[in-house]
C-alpha positions as CSV (number, residue, x, y, z in Angstrom):
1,X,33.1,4.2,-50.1
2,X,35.4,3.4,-47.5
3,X,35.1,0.1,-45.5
4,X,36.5,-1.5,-42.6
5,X,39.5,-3.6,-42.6
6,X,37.2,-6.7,-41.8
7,X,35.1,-5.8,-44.3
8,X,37.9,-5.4,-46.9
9,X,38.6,-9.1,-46.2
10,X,35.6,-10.6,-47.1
11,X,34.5,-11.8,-50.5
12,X,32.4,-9.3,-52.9
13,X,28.7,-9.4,-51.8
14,X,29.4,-10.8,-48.6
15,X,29.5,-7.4,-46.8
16,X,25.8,-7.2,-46.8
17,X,25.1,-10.8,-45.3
18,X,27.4,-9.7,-42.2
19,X,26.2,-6.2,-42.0
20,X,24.1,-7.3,-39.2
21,X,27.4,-7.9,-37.0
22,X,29.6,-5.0,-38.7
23,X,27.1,-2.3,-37.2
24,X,27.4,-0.6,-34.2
25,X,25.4,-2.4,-31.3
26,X,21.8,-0.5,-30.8
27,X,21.7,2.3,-27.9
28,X,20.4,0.6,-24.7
29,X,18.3,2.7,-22.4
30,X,17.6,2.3,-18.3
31,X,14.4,1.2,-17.5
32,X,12.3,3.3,-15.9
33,X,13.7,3.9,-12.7
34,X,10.7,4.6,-9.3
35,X,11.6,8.3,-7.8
36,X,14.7,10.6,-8.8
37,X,14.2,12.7,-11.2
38,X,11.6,11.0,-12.9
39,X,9.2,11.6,-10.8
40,X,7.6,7.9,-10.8
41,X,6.0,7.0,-7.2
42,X,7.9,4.5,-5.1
43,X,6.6,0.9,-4.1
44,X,8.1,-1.4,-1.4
45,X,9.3,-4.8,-3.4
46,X,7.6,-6.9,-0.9
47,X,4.1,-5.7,-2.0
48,X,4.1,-6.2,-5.8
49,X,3.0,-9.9,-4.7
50,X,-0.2,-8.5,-3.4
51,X,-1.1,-7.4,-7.5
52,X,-0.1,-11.0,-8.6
53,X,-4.2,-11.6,-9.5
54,X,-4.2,-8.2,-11.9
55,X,-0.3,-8.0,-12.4
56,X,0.8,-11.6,-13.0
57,X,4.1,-10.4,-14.0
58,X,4.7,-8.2,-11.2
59,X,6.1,-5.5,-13.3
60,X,6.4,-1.6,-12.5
61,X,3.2,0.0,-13.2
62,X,2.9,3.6,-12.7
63,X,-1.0,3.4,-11.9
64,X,-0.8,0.9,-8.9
65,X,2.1,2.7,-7.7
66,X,0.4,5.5,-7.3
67,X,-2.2,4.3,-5.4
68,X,0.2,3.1,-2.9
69,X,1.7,6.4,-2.5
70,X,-1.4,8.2,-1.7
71,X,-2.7,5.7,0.3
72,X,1.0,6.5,2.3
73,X,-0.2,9.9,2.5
74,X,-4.0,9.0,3.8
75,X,-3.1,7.3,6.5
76,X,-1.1,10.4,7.5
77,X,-2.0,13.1,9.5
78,X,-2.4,15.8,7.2
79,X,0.4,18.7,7.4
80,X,2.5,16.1,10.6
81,X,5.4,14.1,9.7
82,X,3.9,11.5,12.2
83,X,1.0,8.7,11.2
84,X,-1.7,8.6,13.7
85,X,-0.6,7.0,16.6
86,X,3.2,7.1,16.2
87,X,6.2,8.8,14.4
88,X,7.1,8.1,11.0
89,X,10.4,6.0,11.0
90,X,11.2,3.2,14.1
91,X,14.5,2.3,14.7
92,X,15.5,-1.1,13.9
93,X,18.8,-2.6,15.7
94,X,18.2,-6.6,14.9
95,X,20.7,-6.2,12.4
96,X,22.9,-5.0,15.4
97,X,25.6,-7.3,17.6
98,X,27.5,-6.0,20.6
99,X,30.9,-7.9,21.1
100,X,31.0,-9.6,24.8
101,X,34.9,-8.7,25.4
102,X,35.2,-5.0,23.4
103,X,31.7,-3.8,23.5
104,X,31.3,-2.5,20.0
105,X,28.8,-2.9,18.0
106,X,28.7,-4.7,14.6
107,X,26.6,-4.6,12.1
108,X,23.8,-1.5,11.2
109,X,20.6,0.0,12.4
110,X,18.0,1.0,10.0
111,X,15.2,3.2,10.1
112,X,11.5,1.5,9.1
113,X,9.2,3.3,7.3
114,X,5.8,3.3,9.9
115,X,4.3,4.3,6.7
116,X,4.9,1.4,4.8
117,X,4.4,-0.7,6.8
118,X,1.1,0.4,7.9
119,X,0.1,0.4,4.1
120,X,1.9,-3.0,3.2
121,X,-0.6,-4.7,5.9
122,X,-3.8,-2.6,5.1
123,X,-3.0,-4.1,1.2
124,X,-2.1,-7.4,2.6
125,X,-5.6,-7.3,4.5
126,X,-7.5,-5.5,1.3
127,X,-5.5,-6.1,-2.3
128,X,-8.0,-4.8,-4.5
129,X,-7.1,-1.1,-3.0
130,X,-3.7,-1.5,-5.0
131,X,-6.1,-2.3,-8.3
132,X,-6.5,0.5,-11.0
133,X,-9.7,-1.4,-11.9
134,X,-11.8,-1.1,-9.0
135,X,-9.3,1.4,-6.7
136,X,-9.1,5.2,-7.6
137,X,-7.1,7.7,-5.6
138,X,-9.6,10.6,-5.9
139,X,-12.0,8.2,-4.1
140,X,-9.7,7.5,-1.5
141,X,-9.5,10.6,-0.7
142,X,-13.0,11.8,-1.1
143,X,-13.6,8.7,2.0
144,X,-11.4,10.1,4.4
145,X,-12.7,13.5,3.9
146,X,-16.8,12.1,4.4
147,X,-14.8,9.8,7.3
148,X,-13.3,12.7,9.3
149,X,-16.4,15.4,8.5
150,X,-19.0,12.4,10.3
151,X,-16.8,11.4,13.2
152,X,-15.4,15.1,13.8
153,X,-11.5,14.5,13.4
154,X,-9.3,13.0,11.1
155,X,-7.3,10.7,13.8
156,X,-11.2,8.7,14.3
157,X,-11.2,8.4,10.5
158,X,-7.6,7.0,10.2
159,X,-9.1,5.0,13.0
160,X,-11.5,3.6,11.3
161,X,-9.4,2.9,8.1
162,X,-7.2,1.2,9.8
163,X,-9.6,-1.3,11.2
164,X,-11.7,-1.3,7.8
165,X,-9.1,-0.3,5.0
166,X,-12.4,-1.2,2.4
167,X,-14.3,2.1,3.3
168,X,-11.8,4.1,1.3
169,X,-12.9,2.3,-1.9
170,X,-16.6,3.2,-0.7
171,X,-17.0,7.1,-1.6
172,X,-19.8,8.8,-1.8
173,X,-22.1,6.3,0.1
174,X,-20.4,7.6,2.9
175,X,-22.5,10.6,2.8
176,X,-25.8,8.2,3.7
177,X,-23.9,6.4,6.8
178,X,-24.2,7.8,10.4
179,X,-21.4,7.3,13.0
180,X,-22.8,4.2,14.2
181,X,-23.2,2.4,11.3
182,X,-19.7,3.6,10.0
183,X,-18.1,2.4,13.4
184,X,-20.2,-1.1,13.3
185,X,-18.6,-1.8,9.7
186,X,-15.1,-1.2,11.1
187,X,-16.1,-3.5,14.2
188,X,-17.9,-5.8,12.0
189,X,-13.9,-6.1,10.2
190,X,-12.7,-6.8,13.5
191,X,-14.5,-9.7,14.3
192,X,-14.0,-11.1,10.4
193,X,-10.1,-10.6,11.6
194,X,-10.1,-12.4,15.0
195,X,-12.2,-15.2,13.8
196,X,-13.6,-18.1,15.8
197,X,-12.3,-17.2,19.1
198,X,-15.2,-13.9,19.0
199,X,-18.0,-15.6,17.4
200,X,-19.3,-15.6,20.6
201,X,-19.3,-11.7,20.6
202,X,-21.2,-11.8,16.9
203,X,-23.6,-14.2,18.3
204,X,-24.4,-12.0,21.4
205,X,-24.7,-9.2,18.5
206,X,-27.1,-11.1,16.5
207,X,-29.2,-11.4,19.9
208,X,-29.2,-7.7,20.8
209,X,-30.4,-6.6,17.2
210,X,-33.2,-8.8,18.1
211,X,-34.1,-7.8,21.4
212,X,-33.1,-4.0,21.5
213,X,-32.6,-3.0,17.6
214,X,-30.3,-1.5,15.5
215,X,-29.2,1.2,17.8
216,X,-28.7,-1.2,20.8
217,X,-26.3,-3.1,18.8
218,X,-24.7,0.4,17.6
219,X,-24.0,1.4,21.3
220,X,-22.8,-2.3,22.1
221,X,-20.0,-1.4,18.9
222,X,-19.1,2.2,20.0
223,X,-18.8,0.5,23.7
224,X,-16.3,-1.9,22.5
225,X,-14.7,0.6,20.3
């Protein structure tokens, strides 16, 4: 057998003891990259932080991935390049300086994602929708179905998810909510949100259920809507 010239150096028996650093250093191989060709969904760095509890390493995983990129495409209007209420990209020109004496501009523009952003602050708002253990994309999209059937358009239920982004983990039970009582959940998110400064509008809630029901306080919460 033939062997190398630093292997023809070393004393009889010693070859094996080194053969460790004599052989060719193991293939490395990329890590899994997110998009291109292999096909893995895309997440924003800034909201792997939001899976810490679940994730505590923050690694790439597929599975909560994925929920973020359909929950991209729910709060789309389906078959429009355009979220509800805006386009998809804004143009962003901090990053931008015009000189006083020549008048050009240094530095770049970039174009935000509306998307992602939207998403990024429904997850900052609601975490567990980017966990596989209680989150599941089919049910997302089952709730925004049921949410645009019952309040006749899928802008209102984009609406409402945006105000409540919890109703897409709710499903099914949907189906035994009417308008009113899917519109008082999302208001009853927007008074959790403003805090202390409304509790006077939950305390004047609380009185009307008393004095004129349930469906006085319902038209109160489609009133303010």
């Amino acid at each position: 057998a033939q062997h190398s010239p630093v292997a023809n150096m070393l004393l009889p028996g010693s070859t094996l003891l080194l053969a460790p650093l004599l052989a060719p250093p193991p293939a490395r191989h990329a890590p899994p990259a997110m998009g291109g060709y292999t096909g893995l969904p895309r997440m924003p760095v800034k909201a792997w932080p939001l899976t810490r509890r679940w994730n505590p390493t923050l690694e790439y995983r597929e599975n909560i991935a994925t929920l973020w990129r359909d929950l991209e495409t729910l709060y789309a209007v389906e078959g429009s390049t355009s979220i509800a209420g805006g386009g998809v990209v804004r143009l962003d020109a901090s990053r931008s300086v015009k000189g006083d004496k020549t008048g050009l501009s240094r530095g770049l523009n970039r174009a935000v994602d509306l998307r992602a952003e939207l998403v990024y602050e429904m997850a900052r708002r609601e975490p567990s929708l980017l966990n596989p253990a209680v989150s599941n994309r089919f049910v997302f999209a089952e709730s925004k179905r049921l949410l645009a059937l019952k309040l006749g358009s899928e802008e209102e239920a984009i609406e409402v998810m945006r105000h409540d982004p919890s109703i897409l983990q709710a499903g099914d039970a949907i189906e035994g909510l009417g308008v009113a009582q899917i519109r008082g959940r999302a208001f009853a998110a927007r008074l959790r949100r403003a805090g202390p400064p409304v509790l006077a509008a939950a305390l004047l809630a609380a009185a009307a259920a008393a004095y004129l029901g349930p469906e006085g306080v319902a038209f109160m919460m489609i009133a303010d809507w």
